[in-house]
N, C-alpha and C positions, 0 to 999 in steps of 0.2 A: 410395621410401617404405618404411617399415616395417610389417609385419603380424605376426598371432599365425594361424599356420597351425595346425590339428592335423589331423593324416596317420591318428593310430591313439589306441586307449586308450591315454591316457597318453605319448601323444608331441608332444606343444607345442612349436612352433619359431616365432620371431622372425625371420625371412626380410626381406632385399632384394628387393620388386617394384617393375617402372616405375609408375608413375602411373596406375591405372586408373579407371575406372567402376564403382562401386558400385551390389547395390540390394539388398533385402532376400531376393532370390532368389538363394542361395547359387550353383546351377547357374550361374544367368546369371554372377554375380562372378566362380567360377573358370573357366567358360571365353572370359570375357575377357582374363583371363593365359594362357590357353592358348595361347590367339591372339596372344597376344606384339601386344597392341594397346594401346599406350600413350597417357595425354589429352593434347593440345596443349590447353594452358591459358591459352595464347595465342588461342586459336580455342573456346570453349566451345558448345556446340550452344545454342540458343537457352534451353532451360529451364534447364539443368545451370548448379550451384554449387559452384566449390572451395570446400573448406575444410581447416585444418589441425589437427589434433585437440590441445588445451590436457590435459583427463585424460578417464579412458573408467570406470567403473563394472564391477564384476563380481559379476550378476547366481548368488547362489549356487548355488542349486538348477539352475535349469537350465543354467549354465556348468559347473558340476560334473556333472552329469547326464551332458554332451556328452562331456565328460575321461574320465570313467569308461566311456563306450561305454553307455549307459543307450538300453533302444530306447523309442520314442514320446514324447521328450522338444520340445513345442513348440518350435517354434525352434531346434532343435539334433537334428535328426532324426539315428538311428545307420545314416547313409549317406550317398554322394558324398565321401568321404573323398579326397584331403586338402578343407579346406573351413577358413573362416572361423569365429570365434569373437566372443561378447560381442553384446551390441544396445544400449549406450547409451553414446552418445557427445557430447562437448561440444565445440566447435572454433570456429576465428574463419574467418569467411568470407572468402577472400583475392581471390575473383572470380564474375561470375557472367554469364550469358548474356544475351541481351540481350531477350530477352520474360519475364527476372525481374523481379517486381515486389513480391513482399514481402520483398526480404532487397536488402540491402548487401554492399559492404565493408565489413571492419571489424564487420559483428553476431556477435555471439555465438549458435550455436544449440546446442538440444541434439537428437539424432534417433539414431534407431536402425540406426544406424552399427555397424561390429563393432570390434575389439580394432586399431585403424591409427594410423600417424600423419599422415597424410591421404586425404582421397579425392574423387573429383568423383559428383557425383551428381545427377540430376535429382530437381527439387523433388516430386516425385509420390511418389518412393520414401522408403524410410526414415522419413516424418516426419516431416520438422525442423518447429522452431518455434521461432521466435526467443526469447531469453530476456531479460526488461527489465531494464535498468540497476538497480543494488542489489541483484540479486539472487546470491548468490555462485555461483561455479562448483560448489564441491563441494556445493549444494544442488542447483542448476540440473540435475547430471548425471543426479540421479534419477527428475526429471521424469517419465516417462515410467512407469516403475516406481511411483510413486507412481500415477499416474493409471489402471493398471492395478486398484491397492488402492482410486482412487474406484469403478471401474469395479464394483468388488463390491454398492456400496449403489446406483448407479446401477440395473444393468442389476434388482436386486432389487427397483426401486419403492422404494425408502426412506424413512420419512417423518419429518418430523422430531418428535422426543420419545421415538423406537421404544426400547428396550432394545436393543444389538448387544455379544454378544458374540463376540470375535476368538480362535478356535482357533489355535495356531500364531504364534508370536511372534519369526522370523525379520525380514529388512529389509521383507517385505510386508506381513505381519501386524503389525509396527510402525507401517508409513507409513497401513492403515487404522486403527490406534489414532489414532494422529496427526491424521488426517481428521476424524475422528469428528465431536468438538466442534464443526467448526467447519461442520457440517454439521445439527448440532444432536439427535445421537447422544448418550445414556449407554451408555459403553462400558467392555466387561469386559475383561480381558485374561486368556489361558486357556494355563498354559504350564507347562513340563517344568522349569524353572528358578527358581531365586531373583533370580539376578541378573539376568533377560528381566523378570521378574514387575515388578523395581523397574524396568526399561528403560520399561516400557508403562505405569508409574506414572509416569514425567517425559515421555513422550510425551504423555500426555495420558487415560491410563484411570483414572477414575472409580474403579473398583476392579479385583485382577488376581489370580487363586489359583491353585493350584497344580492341573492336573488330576487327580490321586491324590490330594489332599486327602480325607479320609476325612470330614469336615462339606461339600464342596463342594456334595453337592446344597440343601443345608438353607443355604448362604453364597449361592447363586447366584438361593434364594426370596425371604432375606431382603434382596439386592438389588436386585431388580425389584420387590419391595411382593406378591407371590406372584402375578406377571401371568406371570412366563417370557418368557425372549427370545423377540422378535420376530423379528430375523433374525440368525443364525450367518453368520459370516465364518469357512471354514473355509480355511489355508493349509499346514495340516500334510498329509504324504502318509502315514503310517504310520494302520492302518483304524481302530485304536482311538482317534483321531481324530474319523473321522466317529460312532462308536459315542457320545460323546462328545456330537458335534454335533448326533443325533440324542434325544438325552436331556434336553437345556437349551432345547432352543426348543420355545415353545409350541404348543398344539392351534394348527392351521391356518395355524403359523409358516413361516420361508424357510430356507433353509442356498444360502449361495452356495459354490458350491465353485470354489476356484482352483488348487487344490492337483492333483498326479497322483498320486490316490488309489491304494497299491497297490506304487506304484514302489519296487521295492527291498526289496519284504514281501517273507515265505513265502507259500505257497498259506496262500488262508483256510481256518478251520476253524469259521466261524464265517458265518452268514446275515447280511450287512452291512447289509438292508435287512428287519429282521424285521417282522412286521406290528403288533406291537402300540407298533412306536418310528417307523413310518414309514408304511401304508394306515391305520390306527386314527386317529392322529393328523391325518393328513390336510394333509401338511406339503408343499414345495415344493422338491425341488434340483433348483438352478440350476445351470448350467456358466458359470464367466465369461471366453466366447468370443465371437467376433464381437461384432457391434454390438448395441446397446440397444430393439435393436425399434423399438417405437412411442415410444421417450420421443423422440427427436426425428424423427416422420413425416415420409419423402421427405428424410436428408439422407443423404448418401454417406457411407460408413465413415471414408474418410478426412476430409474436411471435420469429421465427429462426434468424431473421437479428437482432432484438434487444437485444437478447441474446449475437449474436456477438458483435453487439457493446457495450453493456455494456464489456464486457470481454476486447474488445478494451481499454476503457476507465477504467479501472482498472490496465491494464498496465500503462497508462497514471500516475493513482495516485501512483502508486511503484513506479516511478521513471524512470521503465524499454521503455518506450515509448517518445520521445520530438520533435514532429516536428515542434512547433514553432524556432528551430534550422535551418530548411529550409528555413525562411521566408525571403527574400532578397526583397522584397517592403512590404509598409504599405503605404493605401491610405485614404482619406477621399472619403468619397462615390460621392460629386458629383466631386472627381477627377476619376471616372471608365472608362469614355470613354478613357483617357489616355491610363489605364494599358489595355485594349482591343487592340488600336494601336499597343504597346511593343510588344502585345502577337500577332496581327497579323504580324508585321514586325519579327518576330520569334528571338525577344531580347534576345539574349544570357546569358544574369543577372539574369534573371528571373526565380526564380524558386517557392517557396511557396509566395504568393501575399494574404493580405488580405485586407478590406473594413470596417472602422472604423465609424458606423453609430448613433454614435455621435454629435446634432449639439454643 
């Protein structure tokens, strides 16, 4: 099989490993190649499903994070080096064990998988979740990543009609634009760009301005009818971000934060949580981590996030979902160290990138 190893900052290698067992526990991955313990695939343990990976997603922020040696970066912690890369993965299932019962041959999944061109894995780990007929692959693969962006008005109580405006207009901050509507959100798009601004305009935002904008406060009144957001979607990590986030949503409003506020700042010089934008107001941030609490009582994290993404990917098949629309590179996989570079030179084109694993 082929993998994307990275050893150090900035050292990304495409390696020949046997066949291994995956799972989203980095540690456990590499020292299954340690152990030079390769899968008979012929003999699958009972739960465990191959698959062979069609193309894999490259999750910007935190794959770039990981390249660049970025420490506290979810998913991509800056240790256990050498180690695995990427978490979103599409593939066809070639085999499966035999107390599998949701998957086939032949299905298509998508699951959080890292940067390979195949792997076995037990159904427990990773994810998967089948993806339905019609539904294209370079949609399918984001799955996960979008449902991530649901995961913001979720775990936030969202209701429908609320004003949401979306900080940060990267592939997450798009895929919650994207959601919005069909969630039944009026949503704002809030970004550094022109060309993001019109991206979150065909995505699906309602309205999208610039956050310098020198009328913003008085554009973002006369858009809500003078009620103020309800709940901020914040996905930018740079603070004047949250300073931001903290300014547009109303008395007693939410701020979901997804973003790793801070990462890659200077020291603040500034009180990020001052009292008259943040105790006065009497407002809520969220972190959106783990599970949703109470919105679904007594279900397991895992069972909960695959519900979401199936649901994800049911918008996908209505039509109501396209973020293969964001895709602005497609690579062959041993071009990846490439798109790492773009992503760490902070390539301005670059927005949805995926890895065509293909020979």
């Amino acid at each position: 099989m082929k993998i994307a190893v990275l050893y150090g900052p900035r050292d990304l290698r495409i390696e020949d490993w046997p066949l291994i067992k995956t799972s989203t526990d980095s540690d456990f991955f590499l020292r299954e190649h340690t152990d030079d313990n390769p899968m008979d695939v012929d003999n699958l343990r009972p739960h465990d499903i191959w698959v062979k990976t069609e193309i894999t997603g490259f999750k910007i922020g935190t794959d770039r994070g990981n390249y660049e040696g970025a420490e506290q970066v979810p998913g991509a912690p800056d240790r256990d080096r050498p180690r695995c890369v990427g978490d979103s993965n599409l593939g066809i299932v070639q085999g499966v064990g035999n107390a599998v019962t949701n998957f086939k041959v032949g299905d298509r999944i998508v699951a959080n998988a890292s940067h390979q061109s195949e792997y076995v894995s037990s159904v427990f780990d990773n994810r998967p979740v089948k993806v339905p007929d019609g539904v294209d692959s370079e949609d399918a693969v984001w799955a996960h990543l979008y449902t991530l962006s649901a995961h913001c008005y979720h775990k936030a109580f969202f209701r429908p009609g609320e004003y949401v405006a979306v900080v940060g207009l990267g592939v997450l901050g798009l895929g919650a634009v994207a959601l919005g509507p069909s969630f039944g959100a009026r949503v704002l798009g809030v970004g550094n760009s022109p060309i993001r601004l019109d991206m979150a305009k065909q995505m699906g935002a309602h309205e999208a301005y610039m956050g310098n904008d020198t009328d913003f406060k008085s554009k973002v009144d006369e858009f809500t009818g003078g009620k103020g957001i309800d709940l901020v979607i914040l996905t930018a990590n740079p603070w004047p971000a949250l300073r931001t986030s903290l300014e547009i949503v109303r008395q007693n409003g939410r701020v979901s934060v997804v973003s790793l506020l801070g990462r890659g700042e200077p020291s603040l010089d500034f009180n990020p949580l001052p009292m008259e934008l943040f105790y006065n107001k009497g407002i809520s941030l969220i972190a959106v981590s783990g599970n949703t609490g109470g919105l679904y009582p007594g279900a397991d994290d895992t069972f909960e996030w695959s519900r979401m993404c199936e649901h994800t990917l049911s918008l996908m098949a209505d039509g109501l979902l396209e973020p293969k629309r964001l895709i602005t590179h497609r690579f062959h996989y041993t071009e990846m160290s490439k798109a790492y570079e773009m992503a760490y030179s902070r390539e301005k084109s670059m927005l949805g990138v995926t890895f065509n694993w293909k020979d």
